[in-house]
C-alpha positions in Angstrom: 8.1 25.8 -6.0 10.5 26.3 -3.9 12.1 29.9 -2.8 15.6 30.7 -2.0 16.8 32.4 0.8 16.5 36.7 -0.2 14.3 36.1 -3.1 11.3 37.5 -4.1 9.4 34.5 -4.2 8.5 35.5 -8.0 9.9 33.0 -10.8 13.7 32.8 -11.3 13.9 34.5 -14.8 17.0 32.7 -16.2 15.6 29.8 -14.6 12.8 29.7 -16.9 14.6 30.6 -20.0 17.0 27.6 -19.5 14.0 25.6 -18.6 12.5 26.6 -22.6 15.8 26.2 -24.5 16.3 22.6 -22.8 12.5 22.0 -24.0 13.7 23.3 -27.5 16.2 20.5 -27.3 14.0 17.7 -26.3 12.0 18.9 -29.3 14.8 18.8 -31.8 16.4 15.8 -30.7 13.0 13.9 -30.4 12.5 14.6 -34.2 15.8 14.3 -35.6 16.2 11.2 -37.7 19.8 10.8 -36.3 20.9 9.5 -33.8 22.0 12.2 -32.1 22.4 16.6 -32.4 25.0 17.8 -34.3 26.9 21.0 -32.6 25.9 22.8 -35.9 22.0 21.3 -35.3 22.5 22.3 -31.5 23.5 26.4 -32.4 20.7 26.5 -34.6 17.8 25.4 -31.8 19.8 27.4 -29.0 20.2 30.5 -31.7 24.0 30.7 -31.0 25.6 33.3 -33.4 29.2 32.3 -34.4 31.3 35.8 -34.9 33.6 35.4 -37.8 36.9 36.3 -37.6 38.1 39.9 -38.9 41.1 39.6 -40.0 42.6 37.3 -42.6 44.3 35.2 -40.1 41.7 35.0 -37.6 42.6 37.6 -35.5 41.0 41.0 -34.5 43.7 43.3 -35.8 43.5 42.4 -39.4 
C-alpha cells in the first residue's frame, strides 16, 4: 500500500468504504439478469434514501 504525504500510514477509511460499495455493485450487476443496473436497482445496493418532497408542489414551504 502506498502512504500519502502526512498520513498516518493506517487505512484510508472512505477509501475502504468506497472500495465495499463498488464490490456491492460488481455483485449486483454480476447477478442481474439485465443487461445493465437500473438507477432504481443502483439506490437500493448503494442504500441511497430519496427525501420526498414536503410540500404539495415539491417545495419545502408547503
Amino acid at each position: 500500500m502506498v502512504s500519502r504525504r502526512g498520513s498516518s500510514g493506517g487505512p484510508d477509511p472512505a477509501a475502504l468504504i468506497e472500495i465495499d460499495l463498488y464490490g456491492e455493485l460488481m455483485i449486483a450487476a454480476s447477478s442481474a439478469v439485465e443487461e445493465r443496473l437500473s438507477f432504481d436497482r443502483i439506490d437500493e445496493v448503494l442504500r441511497v434514501v430519496r427525501r420526498r418532497p414536503s410540500g404539495p408542489e415539491g417545495d419545502a414551504d408547503g
